[in-house]
CHARMM internal coordinates of N, CA and C (Angstrom, degrees):
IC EDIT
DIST 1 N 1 CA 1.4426
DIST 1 CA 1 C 1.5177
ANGL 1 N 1 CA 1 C 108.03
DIST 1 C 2 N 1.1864
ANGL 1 CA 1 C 2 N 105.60
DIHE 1 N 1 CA 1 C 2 N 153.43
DIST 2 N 2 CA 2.1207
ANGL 1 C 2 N 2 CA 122.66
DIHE 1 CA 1 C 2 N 2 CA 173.67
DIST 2 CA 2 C 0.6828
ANGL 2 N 2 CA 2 C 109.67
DIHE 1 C 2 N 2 CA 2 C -155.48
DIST 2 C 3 N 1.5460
ANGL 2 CA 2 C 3 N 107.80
DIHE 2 N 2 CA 2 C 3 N -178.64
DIST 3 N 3 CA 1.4425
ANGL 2 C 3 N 3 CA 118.63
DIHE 2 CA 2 C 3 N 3 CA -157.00
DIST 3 CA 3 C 1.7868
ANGL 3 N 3 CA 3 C 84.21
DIHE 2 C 3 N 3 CA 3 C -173.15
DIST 3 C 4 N 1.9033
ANGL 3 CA 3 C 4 N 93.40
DIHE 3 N 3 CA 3 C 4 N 126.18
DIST 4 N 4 CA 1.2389
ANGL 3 C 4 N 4 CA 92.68
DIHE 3 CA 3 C 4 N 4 CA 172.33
DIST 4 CA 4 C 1.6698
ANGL 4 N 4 CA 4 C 106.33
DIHE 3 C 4 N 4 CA 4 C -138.30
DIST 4 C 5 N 1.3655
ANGL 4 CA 4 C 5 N 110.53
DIHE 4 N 4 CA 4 C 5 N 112.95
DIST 5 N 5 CA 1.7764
ANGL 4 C 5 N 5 CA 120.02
DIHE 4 CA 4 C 5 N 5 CA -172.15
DIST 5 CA 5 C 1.6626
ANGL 5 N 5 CA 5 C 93.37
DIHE 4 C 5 N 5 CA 5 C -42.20
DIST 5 C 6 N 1.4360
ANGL 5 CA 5 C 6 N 115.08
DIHE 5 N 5 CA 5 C 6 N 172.09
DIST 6 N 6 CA 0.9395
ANGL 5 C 6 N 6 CA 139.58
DIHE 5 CA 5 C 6 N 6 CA 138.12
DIST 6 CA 6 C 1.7473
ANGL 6 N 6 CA 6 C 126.41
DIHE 5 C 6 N 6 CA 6 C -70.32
DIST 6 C 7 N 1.4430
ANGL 6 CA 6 C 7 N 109.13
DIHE 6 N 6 CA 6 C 7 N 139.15
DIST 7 N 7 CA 1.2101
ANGL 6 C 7 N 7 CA 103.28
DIHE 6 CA 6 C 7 N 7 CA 173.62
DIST 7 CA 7 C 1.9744
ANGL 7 N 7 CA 7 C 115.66
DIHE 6 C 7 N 7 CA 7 C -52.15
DIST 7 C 8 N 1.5704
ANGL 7 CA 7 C 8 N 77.15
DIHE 7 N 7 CA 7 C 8 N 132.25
DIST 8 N 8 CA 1.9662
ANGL 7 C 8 N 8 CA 95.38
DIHE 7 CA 7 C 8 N 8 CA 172.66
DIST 8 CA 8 C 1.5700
ANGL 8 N 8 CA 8 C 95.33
DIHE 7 C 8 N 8 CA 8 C 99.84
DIST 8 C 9 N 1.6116
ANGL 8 CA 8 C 9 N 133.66
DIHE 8 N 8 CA 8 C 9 N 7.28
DIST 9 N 9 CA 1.4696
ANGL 8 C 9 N 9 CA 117.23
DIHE 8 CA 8 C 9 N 9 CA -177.21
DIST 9 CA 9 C 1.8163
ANGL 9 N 9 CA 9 C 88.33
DIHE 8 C 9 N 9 CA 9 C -133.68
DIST 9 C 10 N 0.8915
ANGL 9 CA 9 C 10 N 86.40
DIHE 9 N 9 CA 9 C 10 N 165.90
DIST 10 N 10 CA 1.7341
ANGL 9 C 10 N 10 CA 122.09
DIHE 9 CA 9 C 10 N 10 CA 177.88
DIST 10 CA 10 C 1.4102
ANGL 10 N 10 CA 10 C 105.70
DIHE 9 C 10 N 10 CA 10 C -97.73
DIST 10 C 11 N 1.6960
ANGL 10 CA 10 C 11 N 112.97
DIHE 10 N 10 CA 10 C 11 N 145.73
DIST 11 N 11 CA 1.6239
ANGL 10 C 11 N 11 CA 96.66
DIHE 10 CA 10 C 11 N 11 CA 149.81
DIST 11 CA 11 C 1.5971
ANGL 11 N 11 CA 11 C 95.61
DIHE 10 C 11 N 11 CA 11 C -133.15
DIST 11 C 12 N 1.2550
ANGL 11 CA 11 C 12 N 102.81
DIHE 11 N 11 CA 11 C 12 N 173.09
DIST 12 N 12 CA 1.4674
ANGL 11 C 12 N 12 CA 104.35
DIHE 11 CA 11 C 12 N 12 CA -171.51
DIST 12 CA 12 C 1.5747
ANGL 12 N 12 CA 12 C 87.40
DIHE 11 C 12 N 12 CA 12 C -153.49
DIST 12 C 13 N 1.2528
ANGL 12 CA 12 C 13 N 111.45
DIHE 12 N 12 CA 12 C 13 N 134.15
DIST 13 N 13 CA 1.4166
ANGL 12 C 13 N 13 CA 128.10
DIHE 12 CA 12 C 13 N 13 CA -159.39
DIST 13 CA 13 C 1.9044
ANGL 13 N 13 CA 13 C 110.24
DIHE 12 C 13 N 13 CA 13 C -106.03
DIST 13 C 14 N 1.3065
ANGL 13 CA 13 C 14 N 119.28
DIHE 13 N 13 CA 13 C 14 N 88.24
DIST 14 N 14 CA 1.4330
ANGL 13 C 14 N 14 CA 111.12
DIHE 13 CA 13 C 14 N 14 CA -177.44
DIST 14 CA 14 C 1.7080
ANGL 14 N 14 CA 14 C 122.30
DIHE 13 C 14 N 14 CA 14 C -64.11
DIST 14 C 15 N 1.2700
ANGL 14 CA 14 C 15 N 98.26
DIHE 14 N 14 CA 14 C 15 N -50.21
DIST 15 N 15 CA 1.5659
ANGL 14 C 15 N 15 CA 101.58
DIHE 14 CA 14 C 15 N 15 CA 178.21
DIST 15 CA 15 C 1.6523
ANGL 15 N 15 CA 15 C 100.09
DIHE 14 C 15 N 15 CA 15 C -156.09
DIST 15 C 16 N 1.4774
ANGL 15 CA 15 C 16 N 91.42
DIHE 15 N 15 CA 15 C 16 N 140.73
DIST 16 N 16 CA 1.9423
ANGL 15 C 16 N 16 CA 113.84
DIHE 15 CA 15 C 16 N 16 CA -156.89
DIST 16 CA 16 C 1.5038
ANGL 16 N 16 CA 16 C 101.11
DIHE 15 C 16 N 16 CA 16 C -110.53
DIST 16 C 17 N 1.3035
ANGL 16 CA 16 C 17 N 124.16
DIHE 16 N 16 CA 16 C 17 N 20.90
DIST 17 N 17 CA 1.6497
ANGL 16 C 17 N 17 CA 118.94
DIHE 16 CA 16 C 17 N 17 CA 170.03
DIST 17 CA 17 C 1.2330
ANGL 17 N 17 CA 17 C 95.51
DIHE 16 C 17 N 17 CA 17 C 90.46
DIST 17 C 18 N 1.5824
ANGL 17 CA 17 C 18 N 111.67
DIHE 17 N 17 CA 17 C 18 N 178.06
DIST 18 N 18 CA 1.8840
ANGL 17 C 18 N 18 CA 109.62
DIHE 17 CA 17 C 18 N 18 CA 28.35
DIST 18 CA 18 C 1.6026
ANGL 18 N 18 CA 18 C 114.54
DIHE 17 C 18 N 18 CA 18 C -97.07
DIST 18 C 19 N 1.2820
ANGL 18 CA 18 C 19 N 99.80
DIHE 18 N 18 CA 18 C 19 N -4.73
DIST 19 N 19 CA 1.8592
ANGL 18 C 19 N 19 CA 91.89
DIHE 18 CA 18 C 19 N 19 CA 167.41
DIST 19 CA 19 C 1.4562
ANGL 19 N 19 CA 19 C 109.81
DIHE 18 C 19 N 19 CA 19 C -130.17
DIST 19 C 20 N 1.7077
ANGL 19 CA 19 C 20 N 125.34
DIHE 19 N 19 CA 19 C 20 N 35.73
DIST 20 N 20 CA 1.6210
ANGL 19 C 20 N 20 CA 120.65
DIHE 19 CA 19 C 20 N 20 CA -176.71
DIST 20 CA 20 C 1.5296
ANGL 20 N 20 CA 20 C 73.32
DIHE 19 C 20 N 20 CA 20 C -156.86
DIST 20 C 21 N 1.0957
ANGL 20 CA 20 C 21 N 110.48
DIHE 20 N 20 CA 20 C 21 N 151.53
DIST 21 N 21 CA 1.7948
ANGL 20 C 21 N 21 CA 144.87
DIHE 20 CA 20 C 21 N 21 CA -168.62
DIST 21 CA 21 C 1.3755
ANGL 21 N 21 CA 21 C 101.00
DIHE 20 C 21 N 21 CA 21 C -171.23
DIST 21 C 22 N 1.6271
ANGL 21 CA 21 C 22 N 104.05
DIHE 21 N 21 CA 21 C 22 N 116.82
DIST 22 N 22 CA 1.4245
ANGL 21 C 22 N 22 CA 142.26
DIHE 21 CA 21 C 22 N 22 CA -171.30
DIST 22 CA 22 C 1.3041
ANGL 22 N 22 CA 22 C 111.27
DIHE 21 C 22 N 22 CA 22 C -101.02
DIST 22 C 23 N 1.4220
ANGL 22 CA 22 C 23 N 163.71
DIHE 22 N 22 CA 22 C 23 N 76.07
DIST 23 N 23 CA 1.5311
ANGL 22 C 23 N 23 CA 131.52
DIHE 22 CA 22 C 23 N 23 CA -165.21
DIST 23 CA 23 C 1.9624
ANGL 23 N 23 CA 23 C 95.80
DIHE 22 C 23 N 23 CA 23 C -129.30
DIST 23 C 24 N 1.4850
ANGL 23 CA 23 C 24 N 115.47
DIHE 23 N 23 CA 23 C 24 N 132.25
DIST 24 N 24 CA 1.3227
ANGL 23 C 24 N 24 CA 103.33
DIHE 23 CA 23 C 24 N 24 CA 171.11
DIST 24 CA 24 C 1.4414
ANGL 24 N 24 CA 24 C 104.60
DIHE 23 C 24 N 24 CA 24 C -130.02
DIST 24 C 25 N 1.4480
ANGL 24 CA 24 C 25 N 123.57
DIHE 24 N 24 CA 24 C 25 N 121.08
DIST 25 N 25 CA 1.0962
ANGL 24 C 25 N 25 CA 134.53
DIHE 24 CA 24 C 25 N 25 CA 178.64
DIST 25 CA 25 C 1.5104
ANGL 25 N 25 CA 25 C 120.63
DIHE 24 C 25 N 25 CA 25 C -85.63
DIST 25 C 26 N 1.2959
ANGL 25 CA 25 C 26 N 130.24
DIHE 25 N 25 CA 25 C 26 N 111.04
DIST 26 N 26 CA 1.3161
ANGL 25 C 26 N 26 CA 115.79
DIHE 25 CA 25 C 26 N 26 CA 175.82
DIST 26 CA 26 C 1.6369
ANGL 26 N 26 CA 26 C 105.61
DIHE 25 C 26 N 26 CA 26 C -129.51
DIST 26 C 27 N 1.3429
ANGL 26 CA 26 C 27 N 119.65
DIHE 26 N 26 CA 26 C 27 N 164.88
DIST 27 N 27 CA 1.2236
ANGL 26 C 27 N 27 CA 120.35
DIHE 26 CA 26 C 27 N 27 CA 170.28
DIST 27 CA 27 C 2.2837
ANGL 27 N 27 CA 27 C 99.18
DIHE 26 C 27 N 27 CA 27 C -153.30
DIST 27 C 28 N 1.1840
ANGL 27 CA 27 C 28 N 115.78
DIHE 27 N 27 CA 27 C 28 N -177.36
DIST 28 N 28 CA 1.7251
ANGL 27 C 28 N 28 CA 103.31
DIHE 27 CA 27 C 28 N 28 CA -162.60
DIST 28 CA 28 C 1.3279
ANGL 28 N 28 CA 28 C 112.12
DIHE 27 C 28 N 28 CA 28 C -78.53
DIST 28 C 29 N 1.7099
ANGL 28 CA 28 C 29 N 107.89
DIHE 28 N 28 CA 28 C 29 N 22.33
DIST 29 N 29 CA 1.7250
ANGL 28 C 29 N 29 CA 95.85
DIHE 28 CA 28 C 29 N 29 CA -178.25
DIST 29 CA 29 C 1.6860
ANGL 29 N 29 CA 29 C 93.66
DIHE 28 C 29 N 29 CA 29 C -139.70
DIST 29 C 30 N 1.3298
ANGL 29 CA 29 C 30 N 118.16
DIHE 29 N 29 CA 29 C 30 N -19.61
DIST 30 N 30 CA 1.1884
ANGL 29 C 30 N 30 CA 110.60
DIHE 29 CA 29 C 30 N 30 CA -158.10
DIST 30 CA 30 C 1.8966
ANGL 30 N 30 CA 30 C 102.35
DIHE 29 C 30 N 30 CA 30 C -147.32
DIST 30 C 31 N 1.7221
ANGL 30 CA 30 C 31 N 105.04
DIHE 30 N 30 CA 30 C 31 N 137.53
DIST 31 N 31 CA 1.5677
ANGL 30 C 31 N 31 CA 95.69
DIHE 30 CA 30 C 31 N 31 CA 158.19
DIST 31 CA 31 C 1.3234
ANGL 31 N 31 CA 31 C 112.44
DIHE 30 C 31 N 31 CA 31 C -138.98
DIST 31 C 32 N 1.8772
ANGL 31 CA 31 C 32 N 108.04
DIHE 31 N 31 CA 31 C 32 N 165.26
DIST 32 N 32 CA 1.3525
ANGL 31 C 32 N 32 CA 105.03
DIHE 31 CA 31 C 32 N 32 CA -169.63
DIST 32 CA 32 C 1.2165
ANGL 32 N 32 CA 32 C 82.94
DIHE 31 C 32 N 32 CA 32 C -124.78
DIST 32 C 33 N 1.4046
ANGL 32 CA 32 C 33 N 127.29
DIHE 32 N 32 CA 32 C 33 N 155.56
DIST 33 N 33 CA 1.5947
ANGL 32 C 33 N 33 CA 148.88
DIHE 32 CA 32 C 33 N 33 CA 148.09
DIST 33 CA 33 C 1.6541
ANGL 33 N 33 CA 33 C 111.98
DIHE 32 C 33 N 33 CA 33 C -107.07
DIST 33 C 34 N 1.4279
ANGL 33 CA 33 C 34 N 103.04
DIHE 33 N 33 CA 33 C 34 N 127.56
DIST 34 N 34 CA 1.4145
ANGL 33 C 34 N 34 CA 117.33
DIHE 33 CA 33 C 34 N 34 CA 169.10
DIST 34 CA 34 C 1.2610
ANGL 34 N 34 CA 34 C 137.12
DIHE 33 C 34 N 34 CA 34 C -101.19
DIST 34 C 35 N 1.4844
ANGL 34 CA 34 C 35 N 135.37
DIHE 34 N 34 CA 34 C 35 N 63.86
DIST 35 N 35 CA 1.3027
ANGL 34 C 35 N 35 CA 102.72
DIHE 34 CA 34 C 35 N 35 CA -167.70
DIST 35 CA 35 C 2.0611
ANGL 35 N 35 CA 35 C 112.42
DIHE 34 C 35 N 35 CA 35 C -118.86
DIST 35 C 36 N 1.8103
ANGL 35 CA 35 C 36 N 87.51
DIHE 35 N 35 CA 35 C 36 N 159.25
DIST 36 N 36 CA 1.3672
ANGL 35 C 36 N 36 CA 93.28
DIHE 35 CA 35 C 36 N 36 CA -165.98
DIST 36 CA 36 C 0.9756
ANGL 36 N 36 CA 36 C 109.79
DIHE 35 C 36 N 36 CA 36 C -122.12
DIST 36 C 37 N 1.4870
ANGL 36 CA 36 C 37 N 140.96
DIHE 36 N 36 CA 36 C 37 N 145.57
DIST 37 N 37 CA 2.0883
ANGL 36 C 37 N 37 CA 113.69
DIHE 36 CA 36 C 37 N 37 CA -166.74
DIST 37 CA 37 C 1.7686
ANGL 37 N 37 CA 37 C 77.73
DIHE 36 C 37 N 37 CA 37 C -148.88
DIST 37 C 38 N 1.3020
ANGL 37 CA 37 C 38 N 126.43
DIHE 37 N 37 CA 37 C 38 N 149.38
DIST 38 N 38 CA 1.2027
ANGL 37 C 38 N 38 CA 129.40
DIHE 37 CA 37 C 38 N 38 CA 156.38
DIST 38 CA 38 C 1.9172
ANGL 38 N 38 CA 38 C 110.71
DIHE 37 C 38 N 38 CA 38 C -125.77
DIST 38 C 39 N 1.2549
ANGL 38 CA 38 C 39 N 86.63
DIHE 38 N 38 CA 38 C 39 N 123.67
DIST 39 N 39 CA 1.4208
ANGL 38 C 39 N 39 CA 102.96
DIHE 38 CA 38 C 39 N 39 CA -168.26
DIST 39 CA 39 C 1.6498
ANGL 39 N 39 CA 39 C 121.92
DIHE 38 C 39 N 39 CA 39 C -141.29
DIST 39 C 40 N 1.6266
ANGL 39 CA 39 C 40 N 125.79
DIHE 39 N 39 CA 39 C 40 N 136.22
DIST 40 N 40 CA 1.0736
ANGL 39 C 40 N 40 CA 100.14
DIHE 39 CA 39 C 40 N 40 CA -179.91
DIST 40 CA 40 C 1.3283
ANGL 40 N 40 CA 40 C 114.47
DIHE 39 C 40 N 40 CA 40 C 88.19
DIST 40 C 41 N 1.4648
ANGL 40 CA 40 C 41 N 147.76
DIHE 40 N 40 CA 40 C 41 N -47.54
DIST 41 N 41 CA 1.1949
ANGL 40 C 41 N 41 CA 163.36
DIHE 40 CA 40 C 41 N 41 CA -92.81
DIST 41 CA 41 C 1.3212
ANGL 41 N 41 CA 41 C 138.59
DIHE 40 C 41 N 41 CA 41 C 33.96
DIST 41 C 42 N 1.6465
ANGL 41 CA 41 C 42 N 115.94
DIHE 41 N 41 CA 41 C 42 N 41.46
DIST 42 N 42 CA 1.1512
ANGL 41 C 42 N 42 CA 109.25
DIHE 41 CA 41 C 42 N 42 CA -147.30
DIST 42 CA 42 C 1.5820
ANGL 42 N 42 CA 42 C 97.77
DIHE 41 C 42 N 42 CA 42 C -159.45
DIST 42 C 43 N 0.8249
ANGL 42 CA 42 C 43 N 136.92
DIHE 42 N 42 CA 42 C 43 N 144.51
DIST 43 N 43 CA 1.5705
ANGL 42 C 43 N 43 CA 139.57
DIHE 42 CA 42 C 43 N 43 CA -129.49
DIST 43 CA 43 C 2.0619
ANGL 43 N 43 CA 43 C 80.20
DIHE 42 C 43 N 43 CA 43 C -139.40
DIST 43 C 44 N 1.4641
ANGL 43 CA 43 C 44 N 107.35
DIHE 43 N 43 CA 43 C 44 N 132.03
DIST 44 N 44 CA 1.4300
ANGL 43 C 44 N 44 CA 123.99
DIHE 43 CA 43 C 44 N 44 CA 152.56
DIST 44 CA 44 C 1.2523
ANGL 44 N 44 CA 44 C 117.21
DIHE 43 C 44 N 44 CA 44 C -157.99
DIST 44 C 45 N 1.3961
ANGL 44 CA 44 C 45 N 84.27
DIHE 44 N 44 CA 44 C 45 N 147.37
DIST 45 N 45 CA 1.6757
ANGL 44 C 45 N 45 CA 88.13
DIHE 44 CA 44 C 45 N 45 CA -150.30
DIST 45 CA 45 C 2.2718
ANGL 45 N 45 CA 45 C 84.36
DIHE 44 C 45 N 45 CA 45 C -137.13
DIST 45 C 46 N 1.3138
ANGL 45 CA 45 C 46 N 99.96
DIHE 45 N 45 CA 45 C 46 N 134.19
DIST 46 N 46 CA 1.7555
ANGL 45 C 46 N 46 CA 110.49
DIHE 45 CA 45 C 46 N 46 CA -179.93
DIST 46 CA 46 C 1.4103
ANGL 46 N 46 CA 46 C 110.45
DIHE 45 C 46 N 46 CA 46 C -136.19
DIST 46 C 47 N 0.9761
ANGL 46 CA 46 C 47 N 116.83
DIHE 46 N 46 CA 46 C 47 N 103.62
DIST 47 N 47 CA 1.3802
ANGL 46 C 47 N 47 CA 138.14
DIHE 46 CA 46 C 47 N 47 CA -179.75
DIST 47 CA 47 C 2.0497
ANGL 47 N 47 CA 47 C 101.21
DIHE 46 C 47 N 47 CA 47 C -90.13
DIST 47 C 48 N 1.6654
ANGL 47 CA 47 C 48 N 99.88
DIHE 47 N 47 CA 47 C 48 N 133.93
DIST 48 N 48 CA 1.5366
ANGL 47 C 48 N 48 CA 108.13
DIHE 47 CA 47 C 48 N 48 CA -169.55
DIST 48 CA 48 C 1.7948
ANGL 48 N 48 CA 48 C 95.83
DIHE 47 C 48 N 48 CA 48 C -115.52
DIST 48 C 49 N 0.9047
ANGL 48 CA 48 C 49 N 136.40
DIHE 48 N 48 CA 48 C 49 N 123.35
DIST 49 N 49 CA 1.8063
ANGL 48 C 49 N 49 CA 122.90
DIHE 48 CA 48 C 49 N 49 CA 159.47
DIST 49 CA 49 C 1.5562
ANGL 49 N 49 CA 49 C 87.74
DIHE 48 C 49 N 49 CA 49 C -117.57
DIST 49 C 50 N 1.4223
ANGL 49 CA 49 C 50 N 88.67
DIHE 49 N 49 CA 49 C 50 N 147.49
DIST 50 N 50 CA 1.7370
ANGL 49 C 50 N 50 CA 114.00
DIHE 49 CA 49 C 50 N 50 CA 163.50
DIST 50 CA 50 C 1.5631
ANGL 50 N 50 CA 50 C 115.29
DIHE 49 C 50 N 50 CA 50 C -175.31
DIST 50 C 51 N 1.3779
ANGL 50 CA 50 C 51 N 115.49
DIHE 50 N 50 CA 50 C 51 N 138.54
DIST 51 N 51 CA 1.6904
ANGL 50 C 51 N 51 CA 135.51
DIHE 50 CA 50 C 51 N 51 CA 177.56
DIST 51 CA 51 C 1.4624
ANGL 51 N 51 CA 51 C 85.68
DIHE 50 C 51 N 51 CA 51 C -57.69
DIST 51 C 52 N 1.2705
ANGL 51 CA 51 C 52 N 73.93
DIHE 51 N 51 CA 51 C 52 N 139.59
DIST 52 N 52 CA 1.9322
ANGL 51 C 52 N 52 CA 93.95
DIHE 51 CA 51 C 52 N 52 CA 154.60
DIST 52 CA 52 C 1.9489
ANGL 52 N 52 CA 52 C 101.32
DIHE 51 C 52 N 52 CA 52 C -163.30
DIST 52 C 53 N 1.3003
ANGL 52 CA 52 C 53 N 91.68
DIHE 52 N 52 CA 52 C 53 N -173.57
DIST 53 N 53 CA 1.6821
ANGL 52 C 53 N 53 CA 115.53
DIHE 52 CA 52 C 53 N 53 CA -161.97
DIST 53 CA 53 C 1.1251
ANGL 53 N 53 CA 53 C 129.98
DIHE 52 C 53 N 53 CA 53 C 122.04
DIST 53 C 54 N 1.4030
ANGL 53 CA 53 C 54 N 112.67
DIHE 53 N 53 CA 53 C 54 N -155.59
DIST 54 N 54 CA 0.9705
ANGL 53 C 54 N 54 CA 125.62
DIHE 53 CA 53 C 54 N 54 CA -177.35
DIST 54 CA 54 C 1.5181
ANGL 54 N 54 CA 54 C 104.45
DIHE 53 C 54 N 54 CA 54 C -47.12
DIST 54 C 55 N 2.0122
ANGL 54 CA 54 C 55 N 129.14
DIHE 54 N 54 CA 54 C 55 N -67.07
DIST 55 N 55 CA 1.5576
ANGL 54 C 55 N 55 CA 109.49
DIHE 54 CA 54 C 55 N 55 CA -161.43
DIST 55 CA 55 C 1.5035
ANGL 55 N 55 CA 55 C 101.10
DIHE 54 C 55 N 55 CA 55 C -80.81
DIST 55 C 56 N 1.0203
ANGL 55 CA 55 C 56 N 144.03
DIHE 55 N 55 CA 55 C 56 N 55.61
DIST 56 N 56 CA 1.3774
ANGL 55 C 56 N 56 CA 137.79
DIHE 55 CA 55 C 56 N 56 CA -172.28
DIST 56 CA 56 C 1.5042
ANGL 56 N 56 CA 56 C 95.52
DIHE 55 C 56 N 56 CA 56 C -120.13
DIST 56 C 57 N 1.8790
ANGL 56 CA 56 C 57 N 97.99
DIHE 56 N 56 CA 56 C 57 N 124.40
DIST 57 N 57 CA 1.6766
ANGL 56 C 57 N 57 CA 94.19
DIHE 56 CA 56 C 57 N 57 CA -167.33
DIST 57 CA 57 C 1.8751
ANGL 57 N 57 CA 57 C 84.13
DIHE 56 C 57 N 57 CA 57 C -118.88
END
COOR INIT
IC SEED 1 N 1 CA 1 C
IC BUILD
């Protein structure tokens, strides 16, 4: 498995499996969090978006 940001974001990889997948995407306006856990037999997966920067109080 990979993961390739889009130009202007970062990824930074928390945990790489083999059954928990970590991925946090950020770039200076915006970040995404990925996570995927298979457990049980059963796959969940929670995706986070939120602005950030500079007006972010």
């Amino acid at each position: 498995m990979s993961a390739t940001p889009r130009p202007g974001f970062i990824a930074d990889f928390e945990h790489t499996g083999p059954k928990e997948v970590e991925i946090k995407f950020e770039s200076n306006d915006h970040k995404s969090k990925l996570e995927a856990k298979y457990e049980d037999g059963e796959l969940d997966i929670d995706i986070e978006e939120e602005p950030h920067g500079e007006d972010d109080h």
